[in-house]
PDB file of N, CA, C and O in Angstrom:
ATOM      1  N   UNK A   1     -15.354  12.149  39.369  1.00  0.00           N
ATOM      2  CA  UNK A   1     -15.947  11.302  38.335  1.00  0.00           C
ATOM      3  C   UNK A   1     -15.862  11.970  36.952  1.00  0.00           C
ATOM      4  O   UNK A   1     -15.382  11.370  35.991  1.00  0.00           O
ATOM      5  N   UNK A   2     -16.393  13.374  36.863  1.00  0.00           N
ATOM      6  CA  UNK A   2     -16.256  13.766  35.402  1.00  0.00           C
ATOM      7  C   UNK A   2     -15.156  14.002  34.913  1.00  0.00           C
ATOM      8  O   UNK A   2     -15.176  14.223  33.703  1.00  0.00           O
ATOM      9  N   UNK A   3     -13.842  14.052  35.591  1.00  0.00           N
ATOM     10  CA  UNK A   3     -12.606  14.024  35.514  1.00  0.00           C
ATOM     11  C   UNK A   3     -11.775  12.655  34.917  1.00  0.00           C
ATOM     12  O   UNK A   3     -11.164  12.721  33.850  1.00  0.00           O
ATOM     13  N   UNK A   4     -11.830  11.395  35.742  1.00  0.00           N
ATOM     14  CA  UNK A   4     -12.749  10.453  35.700  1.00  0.00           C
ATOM     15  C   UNK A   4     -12.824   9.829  34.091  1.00  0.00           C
ATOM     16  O   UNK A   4     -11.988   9.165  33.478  1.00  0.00           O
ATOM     17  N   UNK A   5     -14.282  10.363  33.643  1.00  0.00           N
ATOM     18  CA  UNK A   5     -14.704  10.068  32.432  1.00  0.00           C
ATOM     19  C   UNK A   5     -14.497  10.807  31.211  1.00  0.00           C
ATOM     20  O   UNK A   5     -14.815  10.539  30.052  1.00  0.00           O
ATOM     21  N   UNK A   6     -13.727  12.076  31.860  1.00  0.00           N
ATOM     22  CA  UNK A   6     -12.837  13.066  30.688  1.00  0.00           C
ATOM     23  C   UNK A   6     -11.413  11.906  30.292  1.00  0.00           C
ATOM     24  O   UNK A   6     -10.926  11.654  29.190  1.00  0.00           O
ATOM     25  N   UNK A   7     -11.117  11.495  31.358  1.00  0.00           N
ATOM     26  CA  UNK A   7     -10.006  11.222  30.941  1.00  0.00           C
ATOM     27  C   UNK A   7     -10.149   9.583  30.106  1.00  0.00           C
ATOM     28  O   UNK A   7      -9.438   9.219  29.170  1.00  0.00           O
ATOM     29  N   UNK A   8     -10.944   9.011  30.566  1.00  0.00           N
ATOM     30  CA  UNK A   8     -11.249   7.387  29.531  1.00  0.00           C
ATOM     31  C   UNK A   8     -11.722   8.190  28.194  1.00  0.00           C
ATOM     32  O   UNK A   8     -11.207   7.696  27.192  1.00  0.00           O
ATOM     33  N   UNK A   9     -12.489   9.193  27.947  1.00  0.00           N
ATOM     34  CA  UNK A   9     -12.697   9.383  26.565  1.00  0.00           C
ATOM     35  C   UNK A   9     -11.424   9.948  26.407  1.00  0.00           C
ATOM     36  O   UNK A   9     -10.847   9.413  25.460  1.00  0.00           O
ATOM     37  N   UNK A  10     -10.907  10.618  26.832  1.00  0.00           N
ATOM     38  CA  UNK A  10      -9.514  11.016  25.842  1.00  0.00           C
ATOM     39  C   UNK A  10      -8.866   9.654  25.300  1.00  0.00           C
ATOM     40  O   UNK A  10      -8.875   9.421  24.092  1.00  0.00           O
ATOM     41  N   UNK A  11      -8.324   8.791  26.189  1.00  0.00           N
ATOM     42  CA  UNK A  11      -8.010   7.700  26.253  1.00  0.00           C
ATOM     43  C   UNK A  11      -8.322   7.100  24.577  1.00  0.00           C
ATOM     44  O   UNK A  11      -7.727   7.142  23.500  1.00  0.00           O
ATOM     45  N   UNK A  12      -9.695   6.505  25.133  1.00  0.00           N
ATOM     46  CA  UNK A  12     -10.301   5.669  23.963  1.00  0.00           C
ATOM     47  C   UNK A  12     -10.381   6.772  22.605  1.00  0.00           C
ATOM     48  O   UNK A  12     -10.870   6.269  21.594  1.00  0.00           O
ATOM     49  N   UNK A  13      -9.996   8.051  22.513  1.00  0.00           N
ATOM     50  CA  UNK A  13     -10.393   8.586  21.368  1.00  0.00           C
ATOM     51  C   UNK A  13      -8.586   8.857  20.989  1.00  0.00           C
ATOM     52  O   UNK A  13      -8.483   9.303  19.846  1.00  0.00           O
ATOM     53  N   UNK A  14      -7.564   8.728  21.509  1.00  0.00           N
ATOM     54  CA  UNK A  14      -6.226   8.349  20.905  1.00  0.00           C
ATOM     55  C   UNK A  14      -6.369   7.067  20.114  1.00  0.00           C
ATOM     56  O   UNK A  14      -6.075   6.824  18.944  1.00  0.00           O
ATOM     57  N   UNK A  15      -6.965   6.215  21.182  1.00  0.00           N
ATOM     58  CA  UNK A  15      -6.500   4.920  20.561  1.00  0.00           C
ATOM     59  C   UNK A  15      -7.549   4.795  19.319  1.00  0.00           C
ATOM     60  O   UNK A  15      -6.998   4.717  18.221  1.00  0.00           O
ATOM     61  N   UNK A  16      -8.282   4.779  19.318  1.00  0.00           N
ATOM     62  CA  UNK A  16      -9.323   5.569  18.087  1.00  0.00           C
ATOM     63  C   UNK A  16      -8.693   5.973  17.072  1.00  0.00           C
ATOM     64  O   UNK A  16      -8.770   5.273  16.063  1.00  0.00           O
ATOM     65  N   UNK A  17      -7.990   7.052  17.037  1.00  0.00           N
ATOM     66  CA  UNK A  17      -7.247   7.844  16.355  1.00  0.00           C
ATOM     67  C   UNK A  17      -5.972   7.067  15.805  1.00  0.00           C
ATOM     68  O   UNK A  17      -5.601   7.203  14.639  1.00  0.00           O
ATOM     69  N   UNK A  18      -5.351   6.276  16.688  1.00  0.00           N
ATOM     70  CA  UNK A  18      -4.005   5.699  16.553  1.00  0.00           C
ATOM     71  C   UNK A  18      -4.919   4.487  15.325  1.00  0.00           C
ATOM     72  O   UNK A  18      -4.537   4.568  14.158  1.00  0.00           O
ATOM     73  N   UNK A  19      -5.746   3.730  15.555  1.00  0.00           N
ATOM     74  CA  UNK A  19      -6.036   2.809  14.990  1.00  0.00           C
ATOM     75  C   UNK A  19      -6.545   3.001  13.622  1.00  0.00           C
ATOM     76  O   UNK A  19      -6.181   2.385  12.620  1.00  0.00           O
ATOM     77  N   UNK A  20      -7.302   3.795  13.689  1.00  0.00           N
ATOM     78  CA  UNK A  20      -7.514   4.678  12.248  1.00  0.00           C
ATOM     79  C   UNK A  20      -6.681   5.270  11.561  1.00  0.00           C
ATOM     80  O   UNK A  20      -6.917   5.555  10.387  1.00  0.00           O
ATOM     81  N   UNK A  21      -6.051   5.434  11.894  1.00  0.00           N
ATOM     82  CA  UNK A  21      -4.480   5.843  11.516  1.00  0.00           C
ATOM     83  C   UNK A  21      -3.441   4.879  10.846  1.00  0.00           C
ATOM     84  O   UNK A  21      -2.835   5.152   9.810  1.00  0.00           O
ATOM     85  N   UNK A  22      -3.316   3.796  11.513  1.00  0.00           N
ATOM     86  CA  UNK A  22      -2.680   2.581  11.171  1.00  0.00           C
ATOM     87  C   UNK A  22      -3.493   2.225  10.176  1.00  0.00           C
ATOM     88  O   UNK A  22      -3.207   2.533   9.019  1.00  0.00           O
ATOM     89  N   UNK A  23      -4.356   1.689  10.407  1.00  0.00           N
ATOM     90  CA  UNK A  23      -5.247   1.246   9.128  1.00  0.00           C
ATOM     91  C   UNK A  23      -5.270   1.835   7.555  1.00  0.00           C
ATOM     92  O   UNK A  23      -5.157   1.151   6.538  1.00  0.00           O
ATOM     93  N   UNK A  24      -5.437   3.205   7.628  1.00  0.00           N
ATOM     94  CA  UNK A  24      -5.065   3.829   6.685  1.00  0.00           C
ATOM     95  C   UNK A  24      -3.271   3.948   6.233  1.00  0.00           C
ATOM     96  O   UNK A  24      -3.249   3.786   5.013  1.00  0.00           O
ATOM     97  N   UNK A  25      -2.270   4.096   6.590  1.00  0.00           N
ATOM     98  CA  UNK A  25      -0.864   3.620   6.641  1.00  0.00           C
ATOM     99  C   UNK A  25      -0.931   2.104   6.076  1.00  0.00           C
ATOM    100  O   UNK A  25      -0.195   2.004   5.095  1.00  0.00           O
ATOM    101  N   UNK A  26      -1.408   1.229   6.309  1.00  0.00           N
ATOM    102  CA  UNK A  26      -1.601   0.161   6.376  1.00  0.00           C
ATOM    103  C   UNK A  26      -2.283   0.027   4.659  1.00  0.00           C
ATOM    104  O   UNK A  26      -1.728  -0.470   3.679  1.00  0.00           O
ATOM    105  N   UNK A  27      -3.615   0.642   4.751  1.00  0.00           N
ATOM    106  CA  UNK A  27      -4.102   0.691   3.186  1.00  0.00           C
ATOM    107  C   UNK A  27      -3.339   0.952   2.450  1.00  0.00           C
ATOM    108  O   UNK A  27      -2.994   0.225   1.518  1.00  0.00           O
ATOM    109  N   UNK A  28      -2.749   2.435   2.790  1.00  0.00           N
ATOM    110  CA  UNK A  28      -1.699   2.836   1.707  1.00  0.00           C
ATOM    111  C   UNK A  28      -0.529   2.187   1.352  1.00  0.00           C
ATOM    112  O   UNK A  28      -0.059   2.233   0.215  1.00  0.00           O
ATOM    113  N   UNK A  29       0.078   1.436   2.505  1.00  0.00           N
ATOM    114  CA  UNK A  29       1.181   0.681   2.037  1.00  0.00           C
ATOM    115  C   UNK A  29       0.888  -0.607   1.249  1.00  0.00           C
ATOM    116  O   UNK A  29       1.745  -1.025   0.470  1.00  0.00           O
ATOM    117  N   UNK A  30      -0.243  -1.239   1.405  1.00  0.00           N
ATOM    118  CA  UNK A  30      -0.556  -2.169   0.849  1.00  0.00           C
ATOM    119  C   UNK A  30      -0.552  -1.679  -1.248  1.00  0.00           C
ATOM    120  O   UNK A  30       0.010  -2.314  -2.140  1.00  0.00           O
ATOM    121  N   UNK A  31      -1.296  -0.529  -1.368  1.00  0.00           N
ATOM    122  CA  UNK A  31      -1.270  -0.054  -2.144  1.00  0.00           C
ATOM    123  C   UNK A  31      -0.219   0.166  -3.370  1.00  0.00           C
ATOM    124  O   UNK A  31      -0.288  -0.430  -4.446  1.00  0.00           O
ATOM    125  N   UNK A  32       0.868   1.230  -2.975  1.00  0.00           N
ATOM    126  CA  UNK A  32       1.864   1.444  -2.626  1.00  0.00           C
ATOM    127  C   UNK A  32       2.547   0.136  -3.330  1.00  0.00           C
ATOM    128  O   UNK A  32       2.958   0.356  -4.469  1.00  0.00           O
ATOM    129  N   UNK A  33       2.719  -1.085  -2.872  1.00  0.00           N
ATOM    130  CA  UNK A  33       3.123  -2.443  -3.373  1.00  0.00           C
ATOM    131  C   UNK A  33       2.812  -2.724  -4.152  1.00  0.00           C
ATOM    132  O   UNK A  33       3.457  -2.848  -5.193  1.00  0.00           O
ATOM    133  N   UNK A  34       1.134  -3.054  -3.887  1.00  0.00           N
ATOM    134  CA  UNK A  34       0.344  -3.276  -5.326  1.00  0.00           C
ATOM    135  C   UNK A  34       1.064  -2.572  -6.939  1.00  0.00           C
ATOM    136  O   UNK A  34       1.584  -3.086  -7.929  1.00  0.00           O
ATOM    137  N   UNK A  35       0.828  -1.526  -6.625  1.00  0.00           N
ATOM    138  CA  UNK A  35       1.377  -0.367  -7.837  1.00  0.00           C
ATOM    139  C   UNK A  35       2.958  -0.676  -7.876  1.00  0.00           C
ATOM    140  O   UNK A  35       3.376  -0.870  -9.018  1.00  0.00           O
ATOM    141  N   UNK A  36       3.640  -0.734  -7.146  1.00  0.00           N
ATOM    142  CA  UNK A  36       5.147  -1.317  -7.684  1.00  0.00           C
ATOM    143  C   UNK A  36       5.684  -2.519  -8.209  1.00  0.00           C
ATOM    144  O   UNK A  36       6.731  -2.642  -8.843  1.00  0.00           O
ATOM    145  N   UNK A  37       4.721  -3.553  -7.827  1.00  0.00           N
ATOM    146  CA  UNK A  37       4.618  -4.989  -7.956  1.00  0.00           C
ATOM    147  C   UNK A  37       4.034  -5.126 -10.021  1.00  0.00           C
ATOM    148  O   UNK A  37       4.444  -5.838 -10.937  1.00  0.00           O
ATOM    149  N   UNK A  38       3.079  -4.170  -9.951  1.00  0.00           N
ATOM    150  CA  UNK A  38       2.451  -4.002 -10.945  1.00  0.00           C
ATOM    151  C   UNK A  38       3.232  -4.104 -11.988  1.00  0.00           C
ATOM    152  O   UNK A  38       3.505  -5.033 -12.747  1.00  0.00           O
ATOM    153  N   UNK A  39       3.718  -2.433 -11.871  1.00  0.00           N
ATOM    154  CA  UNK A  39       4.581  -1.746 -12.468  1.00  0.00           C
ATOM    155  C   UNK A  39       5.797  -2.823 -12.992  1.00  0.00           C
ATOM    156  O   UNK A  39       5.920  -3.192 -14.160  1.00  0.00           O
ATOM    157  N   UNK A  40       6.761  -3.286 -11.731  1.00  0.00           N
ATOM    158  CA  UNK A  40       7.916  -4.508 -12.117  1.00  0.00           C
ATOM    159  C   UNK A  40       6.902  -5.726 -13.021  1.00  0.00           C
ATOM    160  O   UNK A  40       7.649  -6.091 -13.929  1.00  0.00           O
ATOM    161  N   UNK A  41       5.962  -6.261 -13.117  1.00  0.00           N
ATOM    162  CA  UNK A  41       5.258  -7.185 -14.075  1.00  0.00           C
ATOM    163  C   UNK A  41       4.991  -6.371 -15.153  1.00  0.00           C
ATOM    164  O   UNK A  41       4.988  -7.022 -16.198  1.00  0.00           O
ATOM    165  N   UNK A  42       4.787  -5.316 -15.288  1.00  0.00           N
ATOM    166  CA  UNK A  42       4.747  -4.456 -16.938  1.00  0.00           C
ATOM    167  C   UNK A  42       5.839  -4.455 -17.321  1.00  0.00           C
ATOM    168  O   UNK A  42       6.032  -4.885 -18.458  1.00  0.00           O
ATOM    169  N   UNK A  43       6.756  -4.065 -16.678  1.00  0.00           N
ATOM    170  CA  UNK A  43       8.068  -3.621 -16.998  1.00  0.00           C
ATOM    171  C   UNK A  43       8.752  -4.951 -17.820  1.00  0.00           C
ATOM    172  O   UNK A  43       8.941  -5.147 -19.021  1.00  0.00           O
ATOM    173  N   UNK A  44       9.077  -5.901 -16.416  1.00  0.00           N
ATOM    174  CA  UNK A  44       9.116  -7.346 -17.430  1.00  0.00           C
ATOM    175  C   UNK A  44       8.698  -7.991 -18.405  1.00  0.00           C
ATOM    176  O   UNK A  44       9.298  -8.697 -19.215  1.00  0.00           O
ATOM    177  N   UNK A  45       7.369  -7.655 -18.275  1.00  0.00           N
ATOM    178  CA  UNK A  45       6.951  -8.568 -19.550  1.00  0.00           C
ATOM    179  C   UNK A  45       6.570  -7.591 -21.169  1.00  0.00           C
ATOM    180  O   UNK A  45       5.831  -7.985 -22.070  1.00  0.00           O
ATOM    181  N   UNK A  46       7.260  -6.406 -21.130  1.00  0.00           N
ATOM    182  CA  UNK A  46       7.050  -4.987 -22.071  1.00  0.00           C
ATOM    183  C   UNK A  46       8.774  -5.582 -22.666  1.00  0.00           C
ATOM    184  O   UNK A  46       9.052  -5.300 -23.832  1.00  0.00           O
ATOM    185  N   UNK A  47       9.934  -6.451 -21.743  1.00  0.00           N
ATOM    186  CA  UNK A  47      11.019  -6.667 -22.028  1.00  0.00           C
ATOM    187  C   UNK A  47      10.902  -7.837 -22.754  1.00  0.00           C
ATOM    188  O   UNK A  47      11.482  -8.108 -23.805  1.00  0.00           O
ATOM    189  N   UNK A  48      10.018  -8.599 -22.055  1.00  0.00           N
ATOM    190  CA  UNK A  48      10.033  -9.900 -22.429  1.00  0.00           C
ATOM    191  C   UNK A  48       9.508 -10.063 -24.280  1.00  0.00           C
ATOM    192  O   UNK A  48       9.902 -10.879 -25.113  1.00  0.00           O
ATOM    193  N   UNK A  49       8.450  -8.877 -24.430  1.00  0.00           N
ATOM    194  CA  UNK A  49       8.099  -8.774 -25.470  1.00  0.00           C
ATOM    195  C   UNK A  49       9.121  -8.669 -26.743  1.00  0.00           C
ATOM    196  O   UNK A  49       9.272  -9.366 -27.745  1.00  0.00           O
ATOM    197  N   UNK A  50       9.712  -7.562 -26.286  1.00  0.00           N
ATOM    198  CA  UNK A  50      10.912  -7.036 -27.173  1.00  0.00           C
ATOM    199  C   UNK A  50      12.054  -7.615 -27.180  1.00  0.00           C
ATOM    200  O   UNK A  50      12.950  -7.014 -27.773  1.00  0.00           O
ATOM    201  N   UNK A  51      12.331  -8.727 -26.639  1.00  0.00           N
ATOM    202  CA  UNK A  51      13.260  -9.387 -26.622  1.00  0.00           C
ATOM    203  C   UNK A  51      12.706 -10.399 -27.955  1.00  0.00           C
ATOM    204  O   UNK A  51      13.212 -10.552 -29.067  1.00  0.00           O
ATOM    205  N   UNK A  52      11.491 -10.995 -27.365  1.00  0.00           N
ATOM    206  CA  UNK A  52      11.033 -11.695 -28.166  1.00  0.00           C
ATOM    207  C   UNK A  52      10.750 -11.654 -29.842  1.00  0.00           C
ATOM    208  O   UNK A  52      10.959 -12.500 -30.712  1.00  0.00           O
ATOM    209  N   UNK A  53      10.115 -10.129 -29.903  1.00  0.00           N
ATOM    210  CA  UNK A  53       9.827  -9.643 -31.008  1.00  0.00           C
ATOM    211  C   UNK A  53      11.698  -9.274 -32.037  1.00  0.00           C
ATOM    212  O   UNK A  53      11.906  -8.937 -33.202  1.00  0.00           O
ATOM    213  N   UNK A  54      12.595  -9.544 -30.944  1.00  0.00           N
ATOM    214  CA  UNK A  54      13.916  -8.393 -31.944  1.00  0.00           C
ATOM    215  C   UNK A  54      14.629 -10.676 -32.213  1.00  0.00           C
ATOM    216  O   UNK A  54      15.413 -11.235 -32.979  1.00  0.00           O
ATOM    217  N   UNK A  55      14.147 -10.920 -31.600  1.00  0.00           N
ATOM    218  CA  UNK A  55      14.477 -13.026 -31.894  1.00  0.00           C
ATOM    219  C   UNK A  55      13.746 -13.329 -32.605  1.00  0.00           C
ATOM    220  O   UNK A  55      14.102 -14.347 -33.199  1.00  0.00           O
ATOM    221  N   UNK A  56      12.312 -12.759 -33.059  1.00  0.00           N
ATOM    222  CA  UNK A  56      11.503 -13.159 -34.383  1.00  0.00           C
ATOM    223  C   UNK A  56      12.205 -12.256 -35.460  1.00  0.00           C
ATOM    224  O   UNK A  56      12.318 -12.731 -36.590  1.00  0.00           O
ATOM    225  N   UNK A  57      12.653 -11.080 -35.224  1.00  0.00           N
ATOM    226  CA  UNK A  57      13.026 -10.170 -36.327  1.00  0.00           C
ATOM    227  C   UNK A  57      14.481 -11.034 -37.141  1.00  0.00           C
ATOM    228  O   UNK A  57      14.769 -11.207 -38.326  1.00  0.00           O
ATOM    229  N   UNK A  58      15.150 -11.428 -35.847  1.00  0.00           N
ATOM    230  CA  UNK A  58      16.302 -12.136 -36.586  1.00  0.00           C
ATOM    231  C   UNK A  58      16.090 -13.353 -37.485  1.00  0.00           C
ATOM    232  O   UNK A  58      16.697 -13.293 -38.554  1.00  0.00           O
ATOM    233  N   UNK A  59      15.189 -14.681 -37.224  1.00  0.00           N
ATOM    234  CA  UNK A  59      14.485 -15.423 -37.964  1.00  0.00           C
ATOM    235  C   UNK A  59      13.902 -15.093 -39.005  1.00  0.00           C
ATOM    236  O   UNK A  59      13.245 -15.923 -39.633  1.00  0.00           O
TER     237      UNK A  59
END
């Protein structure tokens, strides 16, 4: 039996581990996007500006 119940807690404390694990992977990648997604909408619209601003300069 204590053999047994050594071995279901190992068990449940991988998958524990595995899941907490993912989750965090998971946060971070979400992240990760966020901040690149960001970044490409600054980027564009920092172009969009200066495009705009060098088409008022010519007017």
């Amino acid at each position: 039996l204590a053999a047994f119940f050594l071995a279901g807690a190992l068990r449940f404390t991988a998958f524990f581990l595995a899941a907490f694990f993912l989750a965090g992977a998971l946060r971070f990648t979400a992240f990760f996007l966020a901040a690149f997604f960001l970044a490409g909408a600054l980027r564009l619209t920092t172009f969009r500006l200066e495009a705009f601003l060098a088409i008022e300069r010519r007017l």
